[in-house]
ROSEVO-296564 format. One record per atom (N, C-alpha, C): residue number from 1; x, y, z; atom name. Coordinates in steps of 0.001 Angstrom, whole numbers, plus 524288, in hexadecimal, padded with zeros to 5 digits. Each point is the difference from the previous one (the first is absolute). Layout:
REM ROSEVO-296564
- seq, x, y, z, atom
- NUM, X, Y, Z, CA .
...
REM end
This chain:
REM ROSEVO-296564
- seq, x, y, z, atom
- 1, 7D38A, 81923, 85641, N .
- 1, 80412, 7FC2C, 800D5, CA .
- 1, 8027E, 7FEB5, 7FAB3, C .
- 2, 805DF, 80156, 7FFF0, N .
- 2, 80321, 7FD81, 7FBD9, CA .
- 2, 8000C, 7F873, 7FE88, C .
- 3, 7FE78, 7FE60, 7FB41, N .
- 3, 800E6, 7F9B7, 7FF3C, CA .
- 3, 803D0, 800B5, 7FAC5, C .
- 4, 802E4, 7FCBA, 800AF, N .
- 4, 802CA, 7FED6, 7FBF4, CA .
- 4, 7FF6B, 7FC7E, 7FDF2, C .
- 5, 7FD4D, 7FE9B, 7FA2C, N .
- 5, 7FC28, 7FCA5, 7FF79, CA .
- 5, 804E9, 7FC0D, 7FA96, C .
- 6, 80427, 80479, 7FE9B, N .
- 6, 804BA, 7FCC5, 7FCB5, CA .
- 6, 802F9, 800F0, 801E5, C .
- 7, 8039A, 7FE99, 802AE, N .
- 7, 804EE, 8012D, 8007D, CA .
- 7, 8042A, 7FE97, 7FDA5, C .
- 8, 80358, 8039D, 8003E, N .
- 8, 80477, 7FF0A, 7FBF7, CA .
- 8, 8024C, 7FB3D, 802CB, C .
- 9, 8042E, 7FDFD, 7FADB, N .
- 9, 801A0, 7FB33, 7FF53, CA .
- 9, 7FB31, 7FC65, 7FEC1, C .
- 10, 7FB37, 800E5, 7FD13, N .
- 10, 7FC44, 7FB3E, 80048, CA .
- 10, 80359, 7FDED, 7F9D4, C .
- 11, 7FB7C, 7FBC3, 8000C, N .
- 11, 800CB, 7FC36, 7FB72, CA .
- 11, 7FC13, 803B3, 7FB31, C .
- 12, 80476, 7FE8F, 7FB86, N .
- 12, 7FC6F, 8024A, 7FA5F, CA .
- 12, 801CA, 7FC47, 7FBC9, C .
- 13, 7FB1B, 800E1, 7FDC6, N .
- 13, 7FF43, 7FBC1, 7FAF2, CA .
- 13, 803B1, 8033D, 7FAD4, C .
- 14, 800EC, 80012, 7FD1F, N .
- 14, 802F8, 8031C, 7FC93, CA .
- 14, 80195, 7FCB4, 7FA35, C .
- 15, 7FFCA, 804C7, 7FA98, N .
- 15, 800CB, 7FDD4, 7FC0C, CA .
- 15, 803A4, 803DA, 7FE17, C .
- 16, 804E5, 7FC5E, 7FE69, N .
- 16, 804CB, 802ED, 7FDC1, CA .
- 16, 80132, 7FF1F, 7FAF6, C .
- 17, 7FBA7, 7FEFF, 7FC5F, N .
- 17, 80193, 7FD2A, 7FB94, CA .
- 17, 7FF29, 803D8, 7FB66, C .
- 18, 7FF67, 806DC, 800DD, N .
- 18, 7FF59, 8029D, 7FBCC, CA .
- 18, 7FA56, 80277, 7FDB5, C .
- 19, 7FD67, 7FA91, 8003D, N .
- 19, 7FBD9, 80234, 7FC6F, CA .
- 19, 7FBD9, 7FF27, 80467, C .
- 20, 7FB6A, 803E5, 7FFAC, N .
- 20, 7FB00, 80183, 801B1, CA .
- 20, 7FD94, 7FB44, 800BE, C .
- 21, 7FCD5, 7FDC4, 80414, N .
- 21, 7FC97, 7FC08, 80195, CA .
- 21, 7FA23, 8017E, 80039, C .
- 22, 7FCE0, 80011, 7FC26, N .
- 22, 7FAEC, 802BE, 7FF60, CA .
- 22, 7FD8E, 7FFE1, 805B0, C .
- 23, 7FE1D, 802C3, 801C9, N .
- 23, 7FC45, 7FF27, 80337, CA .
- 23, 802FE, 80081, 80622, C .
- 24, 805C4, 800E1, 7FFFA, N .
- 24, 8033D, 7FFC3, 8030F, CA .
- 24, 7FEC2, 8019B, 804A6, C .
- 25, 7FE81, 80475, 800DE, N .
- 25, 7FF97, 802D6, 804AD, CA .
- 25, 7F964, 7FF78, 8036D, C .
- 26, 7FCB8, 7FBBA, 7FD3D, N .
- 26, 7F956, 80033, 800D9, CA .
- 26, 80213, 7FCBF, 8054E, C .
- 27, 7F9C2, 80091, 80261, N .
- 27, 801D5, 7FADB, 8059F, CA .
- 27, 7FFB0, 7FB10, 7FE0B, C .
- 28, 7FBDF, 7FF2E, 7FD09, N .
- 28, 7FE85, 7FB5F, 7FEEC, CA .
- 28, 80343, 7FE2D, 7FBE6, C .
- 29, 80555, 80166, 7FE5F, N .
- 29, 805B1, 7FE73, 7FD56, CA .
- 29, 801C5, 7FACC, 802EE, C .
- 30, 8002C, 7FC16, 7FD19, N .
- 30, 80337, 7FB08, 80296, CA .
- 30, 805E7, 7FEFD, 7FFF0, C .
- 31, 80204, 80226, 803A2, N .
- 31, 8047F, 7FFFC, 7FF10, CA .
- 31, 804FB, 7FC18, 802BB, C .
- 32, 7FCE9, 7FBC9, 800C5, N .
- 32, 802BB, 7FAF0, 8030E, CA .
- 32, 804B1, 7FE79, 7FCB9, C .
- 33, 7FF2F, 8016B, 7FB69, N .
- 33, 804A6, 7FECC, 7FCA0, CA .
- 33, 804D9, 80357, 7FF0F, C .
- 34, 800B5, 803E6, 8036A, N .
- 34, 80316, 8057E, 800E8, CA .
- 34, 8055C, 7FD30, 80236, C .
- 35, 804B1, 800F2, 800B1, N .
- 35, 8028E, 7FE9E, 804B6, CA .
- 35, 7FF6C, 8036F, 80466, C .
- 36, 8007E, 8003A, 803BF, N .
- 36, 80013, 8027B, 8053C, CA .
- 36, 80497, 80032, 80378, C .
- 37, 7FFA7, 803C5, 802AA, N .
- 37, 80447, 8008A, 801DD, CA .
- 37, 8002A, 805B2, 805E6, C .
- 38, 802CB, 7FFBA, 80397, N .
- 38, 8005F, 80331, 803AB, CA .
- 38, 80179, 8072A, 7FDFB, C .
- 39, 7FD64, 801FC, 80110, N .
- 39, 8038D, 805B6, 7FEFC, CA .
- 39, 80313, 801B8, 804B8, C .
- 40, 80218, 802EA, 7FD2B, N .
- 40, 802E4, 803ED, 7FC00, CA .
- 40, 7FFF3, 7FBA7, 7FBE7, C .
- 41, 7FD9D, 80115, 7FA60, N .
- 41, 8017F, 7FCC6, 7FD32, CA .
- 41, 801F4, 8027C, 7FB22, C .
- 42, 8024D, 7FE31, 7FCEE, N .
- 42, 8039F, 8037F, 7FB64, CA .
- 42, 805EB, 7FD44, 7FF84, C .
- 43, 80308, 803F7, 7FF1F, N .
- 43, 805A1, 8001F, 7FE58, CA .
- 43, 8037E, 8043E, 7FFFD, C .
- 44, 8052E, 7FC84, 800D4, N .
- 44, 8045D, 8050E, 800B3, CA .
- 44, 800E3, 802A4, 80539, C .
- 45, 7FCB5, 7FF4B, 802F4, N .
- 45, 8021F, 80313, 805B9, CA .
- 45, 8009D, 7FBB6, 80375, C .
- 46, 802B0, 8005F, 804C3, N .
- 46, 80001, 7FD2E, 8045F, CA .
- 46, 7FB96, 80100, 80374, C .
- 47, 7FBD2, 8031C, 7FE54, N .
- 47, 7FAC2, 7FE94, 80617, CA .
- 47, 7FCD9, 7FC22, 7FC1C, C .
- 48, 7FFFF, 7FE97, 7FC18, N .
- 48, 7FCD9, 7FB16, 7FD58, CA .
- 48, 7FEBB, 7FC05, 801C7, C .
- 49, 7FD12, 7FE00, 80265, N .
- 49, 7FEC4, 7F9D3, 801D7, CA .
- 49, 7FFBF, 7FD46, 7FA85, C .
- 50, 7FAF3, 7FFAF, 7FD14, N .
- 50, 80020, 7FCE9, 7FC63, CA .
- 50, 80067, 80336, 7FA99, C .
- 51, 804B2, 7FF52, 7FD83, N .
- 51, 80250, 7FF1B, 7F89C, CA .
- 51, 7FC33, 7FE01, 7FE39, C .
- 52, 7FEA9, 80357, 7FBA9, N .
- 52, 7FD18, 7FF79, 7FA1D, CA .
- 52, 80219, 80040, 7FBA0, C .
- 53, 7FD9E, 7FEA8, 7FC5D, N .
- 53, 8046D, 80085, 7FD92, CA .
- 53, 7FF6C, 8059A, 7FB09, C .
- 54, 8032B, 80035, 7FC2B, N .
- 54, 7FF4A, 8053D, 7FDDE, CA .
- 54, 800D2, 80090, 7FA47, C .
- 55, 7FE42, 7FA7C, 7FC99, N .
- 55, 7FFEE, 7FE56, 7F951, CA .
- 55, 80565, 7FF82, 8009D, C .
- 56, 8016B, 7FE09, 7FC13, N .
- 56, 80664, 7FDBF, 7FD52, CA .
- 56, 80235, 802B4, 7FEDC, C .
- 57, 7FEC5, 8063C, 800D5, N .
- 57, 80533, 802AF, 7FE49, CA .
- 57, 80096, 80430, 801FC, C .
- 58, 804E7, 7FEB8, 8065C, N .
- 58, 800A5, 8051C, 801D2, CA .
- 58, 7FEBF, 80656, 8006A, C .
- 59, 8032C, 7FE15, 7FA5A, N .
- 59, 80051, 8090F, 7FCD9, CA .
- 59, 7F9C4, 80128, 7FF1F, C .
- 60, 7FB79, 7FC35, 7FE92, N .
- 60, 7FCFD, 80104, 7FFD7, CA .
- 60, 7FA61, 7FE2F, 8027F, C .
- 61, 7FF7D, 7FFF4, 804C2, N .
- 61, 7FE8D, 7FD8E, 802C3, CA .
- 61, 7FA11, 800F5, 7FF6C, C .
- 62, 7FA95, 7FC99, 80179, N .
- 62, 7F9BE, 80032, 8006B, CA .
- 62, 80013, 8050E, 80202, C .
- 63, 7FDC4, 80592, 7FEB8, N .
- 63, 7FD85, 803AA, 80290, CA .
- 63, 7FD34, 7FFDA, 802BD, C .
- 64, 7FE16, 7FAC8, 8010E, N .
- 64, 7FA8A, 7FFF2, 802C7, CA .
- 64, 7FFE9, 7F930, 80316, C .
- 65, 7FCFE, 80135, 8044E, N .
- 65, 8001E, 7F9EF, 802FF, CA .
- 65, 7FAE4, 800B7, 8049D, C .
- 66, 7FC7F, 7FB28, 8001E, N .
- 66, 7FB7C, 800E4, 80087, CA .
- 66, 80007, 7FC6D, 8060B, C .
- 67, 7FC31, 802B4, 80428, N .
- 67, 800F7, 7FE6C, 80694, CA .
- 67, 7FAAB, 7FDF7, 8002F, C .
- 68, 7FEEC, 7FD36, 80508, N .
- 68, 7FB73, 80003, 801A2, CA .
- 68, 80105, 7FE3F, 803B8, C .
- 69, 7FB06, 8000F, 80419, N .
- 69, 8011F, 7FD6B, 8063E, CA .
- 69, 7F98F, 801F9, 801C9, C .
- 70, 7FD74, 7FDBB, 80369, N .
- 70, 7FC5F, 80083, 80423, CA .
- 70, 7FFB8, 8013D, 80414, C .
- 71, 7FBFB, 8024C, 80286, N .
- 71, 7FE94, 80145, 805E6, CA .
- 71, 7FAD9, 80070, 80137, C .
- 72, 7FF1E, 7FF40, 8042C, N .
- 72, 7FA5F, 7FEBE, 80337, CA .
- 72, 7FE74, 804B8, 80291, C .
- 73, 7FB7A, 800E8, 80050, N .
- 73, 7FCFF, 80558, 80240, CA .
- 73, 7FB28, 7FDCE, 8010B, C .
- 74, 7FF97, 80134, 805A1, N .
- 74, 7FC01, 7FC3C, 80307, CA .
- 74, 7FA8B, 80445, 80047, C .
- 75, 80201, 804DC, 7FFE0, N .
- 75, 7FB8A, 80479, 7FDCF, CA .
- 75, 80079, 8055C, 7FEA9, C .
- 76, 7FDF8, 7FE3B, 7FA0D, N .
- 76, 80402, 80574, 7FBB6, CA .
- 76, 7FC6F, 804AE, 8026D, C .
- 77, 7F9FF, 7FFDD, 801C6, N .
- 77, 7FBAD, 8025C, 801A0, CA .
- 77, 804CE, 803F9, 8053D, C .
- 78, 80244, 7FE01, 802F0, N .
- 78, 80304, 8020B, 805F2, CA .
- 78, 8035B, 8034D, 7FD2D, C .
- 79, 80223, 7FECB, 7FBEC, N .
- 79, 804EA, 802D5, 7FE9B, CA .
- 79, 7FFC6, 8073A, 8009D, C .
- 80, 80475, 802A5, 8017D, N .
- 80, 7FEEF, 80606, 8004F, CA .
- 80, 80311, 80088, 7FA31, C .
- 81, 80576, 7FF9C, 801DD, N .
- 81, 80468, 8005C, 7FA72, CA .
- 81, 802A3, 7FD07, 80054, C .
- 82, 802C4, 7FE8B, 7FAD9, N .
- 82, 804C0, 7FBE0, 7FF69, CA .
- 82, 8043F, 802C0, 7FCFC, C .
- 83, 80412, 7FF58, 800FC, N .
- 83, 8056D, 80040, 7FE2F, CA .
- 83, 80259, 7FA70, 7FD85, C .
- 84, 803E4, 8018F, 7FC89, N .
- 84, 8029B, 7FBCA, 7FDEC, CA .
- 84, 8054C, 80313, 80046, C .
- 85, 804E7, 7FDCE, 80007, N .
- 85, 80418, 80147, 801CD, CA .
- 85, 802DE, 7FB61, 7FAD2, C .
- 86, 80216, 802C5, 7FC29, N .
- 86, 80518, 7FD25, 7FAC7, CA .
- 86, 803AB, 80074, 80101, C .
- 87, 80354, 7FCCD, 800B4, N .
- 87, 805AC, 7FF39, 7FE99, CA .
- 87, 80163, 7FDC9, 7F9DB, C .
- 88, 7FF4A, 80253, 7FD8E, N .
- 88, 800FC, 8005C, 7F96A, CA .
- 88, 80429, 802F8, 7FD5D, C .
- 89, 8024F, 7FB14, 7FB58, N .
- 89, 802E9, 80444, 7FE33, CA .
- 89, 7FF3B, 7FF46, 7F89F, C .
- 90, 7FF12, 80089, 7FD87, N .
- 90, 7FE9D, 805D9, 7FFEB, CA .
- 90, 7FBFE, 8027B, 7FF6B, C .
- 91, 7FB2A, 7FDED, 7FEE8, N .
- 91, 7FB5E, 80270, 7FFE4, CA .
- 91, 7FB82, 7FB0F, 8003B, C .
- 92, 7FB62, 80243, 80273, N .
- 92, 7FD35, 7FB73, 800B1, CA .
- 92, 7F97D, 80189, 7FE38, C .
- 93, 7FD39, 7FD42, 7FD56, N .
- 93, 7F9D8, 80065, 80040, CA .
- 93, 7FEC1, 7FDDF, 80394, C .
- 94, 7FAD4, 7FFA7, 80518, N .
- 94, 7FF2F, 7FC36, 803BD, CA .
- 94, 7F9BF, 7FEE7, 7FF6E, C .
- 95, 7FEE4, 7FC00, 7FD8D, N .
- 95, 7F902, 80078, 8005D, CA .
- 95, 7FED2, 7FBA0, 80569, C .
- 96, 7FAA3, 80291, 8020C, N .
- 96, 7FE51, 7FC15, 80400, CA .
- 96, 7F991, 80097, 7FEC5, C .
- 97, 7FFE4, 7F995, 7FEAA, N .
- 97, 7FAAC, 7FD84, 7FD63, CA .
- 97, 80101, 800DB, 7FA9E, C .
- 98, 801A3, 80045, 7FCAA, N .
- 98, 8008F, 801AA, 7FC87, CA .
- 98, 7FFC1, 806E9, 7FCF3, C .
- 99, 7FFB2, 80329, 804C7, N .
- 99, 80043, 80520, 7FF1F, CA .
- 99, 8058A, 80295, 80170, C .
- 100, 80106, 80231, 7FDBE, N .
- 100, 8034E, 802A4, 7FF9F, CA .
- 100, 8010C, 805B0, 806A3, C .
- 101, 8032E, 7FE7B, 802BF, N .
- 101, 801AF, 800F7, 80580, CA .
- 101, 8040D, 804C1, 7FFE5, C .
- 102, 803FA, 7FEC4, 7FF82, N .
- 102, 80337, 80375, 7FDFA, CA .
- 102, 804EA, 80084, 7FCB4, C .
- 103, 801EF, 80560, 7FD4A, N .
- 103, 802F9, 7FEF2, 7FC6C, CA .
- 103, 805AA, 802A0, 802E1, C .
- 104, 804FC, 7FD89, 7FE09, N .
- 104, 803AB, 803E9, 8026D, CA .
- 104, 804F9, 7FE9D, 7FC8D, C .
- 105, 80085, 8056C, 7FE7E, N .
- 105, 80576, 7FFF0, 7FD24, CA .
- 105, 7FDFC, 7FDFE, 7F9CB, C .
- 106, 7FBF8, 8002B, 7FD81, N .
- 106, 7FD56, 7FD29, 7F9FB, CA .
- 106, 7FDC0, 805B3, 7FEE7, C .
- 107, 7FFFA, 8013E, 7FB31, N .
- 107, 7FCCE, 803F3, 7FE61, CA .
- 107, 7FB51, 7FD67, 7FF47, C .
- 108, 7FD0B, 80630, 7FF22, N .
- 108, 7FA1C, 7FF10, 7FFD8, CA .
- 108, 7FDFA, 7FD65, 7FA45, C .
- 109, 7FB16, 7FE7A, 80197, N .
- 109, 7FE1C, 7FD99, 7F9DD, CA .
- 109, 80006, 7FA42, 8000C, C .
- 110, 7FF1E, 7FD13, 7FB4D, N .
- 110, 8015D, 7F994, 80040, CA .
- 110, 80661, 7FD6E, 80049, C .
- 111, 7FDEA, 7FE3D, 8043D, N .
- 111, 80559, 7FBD8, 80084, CA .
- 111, 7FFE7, 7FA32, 7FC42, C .
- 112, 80609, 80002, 7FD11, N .
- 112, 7FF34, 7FBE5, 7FD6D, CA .
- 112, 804B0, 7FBEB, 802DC, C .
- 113, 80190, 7FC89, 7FD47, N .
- 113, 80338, 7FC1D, 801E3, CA .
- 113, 80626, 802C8, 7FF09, C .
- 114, 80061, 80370, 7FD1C, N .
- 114, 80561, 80373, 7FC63, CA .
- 114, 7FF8F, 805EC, 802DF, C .
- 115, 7FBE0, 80081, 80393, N .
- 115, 80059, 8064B, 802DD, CA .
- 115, 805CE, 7FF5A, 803A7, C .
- 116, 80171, 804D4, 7FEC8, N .
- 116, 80536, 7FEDE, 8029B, CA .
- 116, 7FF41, 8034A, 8059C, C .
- 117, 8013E, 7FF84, 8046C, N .
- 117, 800FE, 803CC, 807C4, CA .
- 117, 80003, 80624, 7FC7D, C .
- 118, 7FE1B, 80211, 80148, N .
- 118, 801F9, 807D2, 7FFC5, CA .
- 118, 8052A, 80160, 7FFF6, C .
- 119, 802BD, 7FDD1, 805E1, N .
- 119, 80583, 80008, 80051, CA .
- 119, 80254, 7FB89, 803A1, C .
- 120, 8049D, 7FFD1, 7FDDD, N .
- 120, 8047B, 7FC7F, 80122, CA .
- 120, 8011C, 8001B, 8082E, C .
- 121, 7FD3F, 7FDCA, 80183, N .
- 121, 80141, 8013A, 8060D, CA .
- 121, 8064F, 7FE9F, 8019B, C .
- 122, 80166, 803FF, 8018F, N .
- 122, 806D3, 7FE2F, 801A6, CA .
- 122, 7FF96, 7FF2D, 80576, C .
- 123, 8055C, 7FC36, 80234, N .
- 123, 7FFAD, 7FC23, 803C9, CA .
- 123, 7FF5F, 80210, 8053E, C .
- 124, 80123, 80480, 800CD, N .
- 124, 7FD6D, 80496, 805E0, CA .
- 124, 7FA7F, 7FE0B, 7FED0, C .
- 125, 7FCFB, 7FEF2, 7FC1A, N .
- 125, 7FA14, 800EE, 801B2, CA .
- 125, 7FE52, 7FC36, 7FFBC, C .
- 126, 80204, 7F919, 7FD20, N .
- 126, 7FCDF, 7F976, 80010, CA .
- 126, 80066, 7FF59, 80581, C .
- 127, 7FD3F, 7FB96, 80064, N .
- 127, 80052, 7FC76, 803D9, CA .
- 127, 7FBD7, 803D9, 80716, C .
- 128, 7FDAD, 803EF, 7FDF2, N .
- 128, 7FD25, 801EA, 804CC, CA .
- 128, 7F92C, 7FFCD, 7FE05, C .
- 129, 7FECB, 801F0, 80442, N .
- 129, 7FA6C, 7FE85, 7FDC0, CA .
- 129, 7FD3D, 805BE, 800F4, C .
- 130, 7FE39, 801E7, 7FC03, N .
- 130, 7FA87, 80388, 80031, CA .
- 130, 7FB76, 8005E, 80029, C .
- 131, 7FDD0, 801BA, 80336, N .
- 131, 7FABC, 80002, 80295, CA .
- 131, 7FD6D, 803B9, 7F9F7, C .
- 132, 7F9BF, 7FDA4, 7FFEB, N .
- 132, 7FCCB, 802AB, 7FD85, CA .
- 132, 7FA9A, 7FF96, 802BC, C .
- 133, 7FDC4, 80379, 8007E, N .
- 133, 7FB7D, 7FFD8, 80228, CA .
- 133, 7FA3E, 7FD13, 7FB52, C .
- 134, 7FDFC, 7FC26, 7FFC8, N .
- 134, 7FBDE, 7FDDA, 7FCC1, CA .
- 134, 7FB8B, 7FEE2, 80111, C .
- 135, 7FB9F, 800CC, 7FDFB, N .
- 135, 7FA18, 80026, 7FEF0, CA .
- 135, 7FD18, 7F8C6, 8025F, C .
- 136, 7FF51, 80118, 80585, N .
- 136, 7FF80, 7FAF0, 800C7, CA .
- 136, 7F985, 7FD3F, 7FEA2, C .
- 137, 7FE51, 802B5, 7FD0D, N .
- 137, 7FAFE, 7FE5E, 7FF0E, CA .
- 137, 801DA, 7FBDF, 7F9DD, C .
- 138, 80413, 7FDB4, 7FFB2, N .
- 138, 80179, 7FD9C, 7FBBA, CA .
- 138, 80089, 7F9EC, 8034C, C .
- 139, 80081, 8003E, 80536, N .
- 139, 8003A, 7FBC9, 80185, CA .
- 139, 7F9D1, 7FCE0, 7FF26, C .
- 140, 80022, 7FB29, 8035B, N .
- 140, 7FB5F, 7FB92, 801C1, CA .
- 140, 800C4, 7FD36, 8033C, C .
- 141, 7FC83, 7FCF6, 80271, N .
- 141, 80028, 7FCF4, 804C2, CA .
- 141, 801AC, 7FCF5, 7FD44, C .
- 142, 80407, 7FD47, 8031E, N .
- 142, 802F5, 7F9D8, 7FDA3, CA .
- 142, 804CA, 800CA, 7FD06, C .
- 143, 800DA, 7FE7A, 7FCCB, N .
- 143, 80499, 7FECD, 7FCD0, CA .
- 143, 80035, 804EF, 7FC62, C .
- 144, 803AE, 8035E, 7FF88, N .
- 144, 801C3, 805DD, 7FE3B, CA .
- 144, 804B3, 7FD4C, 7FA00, C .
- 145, 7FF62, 800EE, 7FC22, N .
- 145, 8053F, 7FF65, 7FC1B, CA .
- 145, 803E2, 80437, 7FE62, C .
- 146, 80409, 80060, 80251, N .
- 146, 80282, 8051D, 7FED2, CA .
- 146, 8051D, 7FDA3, 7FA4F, C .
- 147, 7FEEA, 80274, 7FDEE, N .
- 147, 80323, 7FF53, 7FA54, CA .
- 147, 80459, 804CA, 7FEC4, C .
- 148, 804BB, 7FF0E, 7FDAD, N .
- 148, 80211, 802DC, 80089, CA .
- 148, 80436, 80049, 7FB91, C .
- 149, 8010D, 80402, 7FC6F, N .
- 149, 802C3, 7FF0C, 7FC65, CA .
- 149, 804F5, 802AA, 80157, C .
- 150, 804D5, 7FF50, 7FE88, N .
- 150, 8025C, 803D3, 800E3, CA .
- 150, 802FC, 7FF7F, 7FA71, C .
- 151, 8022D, 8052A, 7FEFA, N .
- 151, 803CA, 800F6, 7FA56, CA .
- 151, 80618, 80233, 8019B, C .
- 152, 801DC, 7FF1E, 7FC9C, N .
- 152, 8061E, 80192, 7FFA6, CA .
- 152, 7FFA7, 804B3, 7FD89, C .
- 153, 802D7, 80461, 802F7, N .
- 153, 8017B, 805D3, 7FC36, CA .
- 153, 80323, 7FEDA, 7FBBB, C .
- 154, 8039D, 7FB63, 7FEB2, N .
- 154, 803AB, 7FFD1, 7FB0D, CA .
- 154, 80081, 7F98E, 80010, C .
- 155, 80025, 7FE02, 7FB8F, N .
- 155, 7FFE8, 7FAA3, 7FFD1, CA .
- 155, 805D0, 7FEF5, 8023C, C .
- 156, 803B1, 801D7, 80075, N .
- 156, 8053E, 7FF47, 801D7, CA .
- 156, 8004D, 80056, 80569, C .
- 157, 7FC92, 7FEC5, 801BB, N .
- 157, 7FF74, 801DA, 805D8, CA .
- 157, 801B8, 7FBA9, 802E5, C .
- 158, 80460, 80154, 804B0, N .
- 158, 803C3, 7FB40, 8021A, CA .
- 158, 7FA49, 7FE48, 804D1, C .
- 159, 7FBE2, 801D8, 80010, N .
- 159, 7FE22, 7FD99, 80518, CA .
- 159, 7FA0E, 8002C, 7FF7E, C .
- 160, 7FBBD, 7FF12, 8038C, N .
- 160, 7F9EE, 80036, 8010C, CA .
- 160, 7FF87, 7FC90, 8054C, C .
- 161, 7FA98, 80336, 80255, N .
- 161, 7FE5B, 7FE04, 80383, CA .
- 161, 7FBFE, 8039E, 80250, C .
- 162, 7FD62, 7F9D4, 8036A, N .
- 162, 7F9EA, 80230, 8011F, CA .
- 162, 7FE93, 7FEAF, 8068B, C .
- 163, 7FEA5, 80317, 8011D, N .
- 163, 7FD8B, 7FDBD, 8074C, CA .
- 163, 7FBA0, 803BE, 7FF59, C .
- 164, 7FB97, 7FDE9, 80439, N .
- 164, 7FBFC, 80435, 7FFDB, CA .
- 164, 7FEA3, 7FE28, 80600, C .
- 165, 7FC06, 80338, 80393, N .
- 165, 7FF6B, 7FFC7, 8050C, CA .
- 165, 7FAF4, 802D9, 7FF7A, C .
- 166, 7FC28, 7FE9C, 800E6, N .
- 166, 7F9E7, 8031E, 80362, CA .
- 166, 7FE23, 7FF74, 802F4, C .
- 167, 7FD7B, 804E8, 80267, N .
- 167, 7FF60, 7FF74, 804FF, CA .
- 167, 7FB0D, 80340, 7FD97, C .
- 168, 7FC00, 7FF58, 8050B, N .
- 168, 7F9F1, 7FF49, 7FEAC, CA .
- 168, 7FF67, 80406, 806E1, C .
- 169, 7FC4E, 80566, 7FFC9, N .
- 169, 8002F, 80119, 803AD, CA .
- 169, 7F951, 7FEE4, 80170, C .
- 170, 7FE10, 7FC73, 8030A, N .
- 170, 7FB95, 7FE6F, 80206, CA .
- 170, 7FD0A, 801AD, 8047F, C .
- 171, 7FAA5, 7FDFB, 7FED4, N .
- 171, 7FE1D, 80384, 807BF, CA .
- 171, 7FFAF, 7F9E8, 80302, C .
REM end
């Protein structure tokens, strides 16, 4: 049986302020002090629910902007496979629990706060969502933290945005 345990449009906590938040992506990260907001969240397109913002200067905008949000799993033990499904633009790290889930559109190696997307996604390809198939033994019973960075291919970049959707296939 298919559960969809996030569905898109949920609420995410998010930091647009540039610089790295140690410890950012752990579960046990307190992040009550984040603003929050509905996704699609980002800038520059019309499927955006909630604007972030993107440092003080247009031409050169944060490469980088940091997500978070929760979900419940009543038994990670049932799980067969899980999928996660991005609507990202332009490239995203996704850790869940603090491990690292999947990468798309980032080269390989360490990601820093200045890693720039692989490539520039043009507007035929934002705003849909891609399925990835992921390792559901990363989940736990109860409360799941999915963290999520995403980067800009060029600091001049007129737009960003993030949705994510999982679905959990169970017995």
């Amino acid at each position: 049986m298919a559960v969809v345990v996030l569905p898109e449009e949920s609420v995410y906590r998010y930091w647009d302020q540039g610089t790295l938040v140690p410890g950012w992506l752990n579960s046990g990260f307190d992040d009550t002090m984040w603003p929050s907001g509905v996704a699609p969240l980002g800038f520059g397109d019309a499927y955006i629910s909630t604007t972030i913002g993107f440092g003080p200067d247009s031409s050169s905008k944060y490469p980088s902007t940091w997500f978070r949000t929760t979900f419940d799993v009543a038994n990670a033990a049932a799980v067969l496979s899980a999928s996660i499904e991005l609507k990202v633009d332009d490239g995203a790290v996704v850790y869940l629990n603090g491990n690292e889930w999947v990468r798309w559109n980032m080269p390989s190696g360490t990601i820093t706060t200045s890693t720039l997307a692989s490539q520039i996604l043009e507007a035929g390809e934002e705003g849909f969502f891609i399925p990835f198939d992921v390792n559901p033994s990363l989940l736990v019973d109860g409360k799941n933290v999915l963290a999520i960075e995403v980067h800009q291919a060029v600091l001049n970049s007129s737009d960003l945005g993030i949705d994510a959707r999982i679905t959990l296939q169970v017995n």
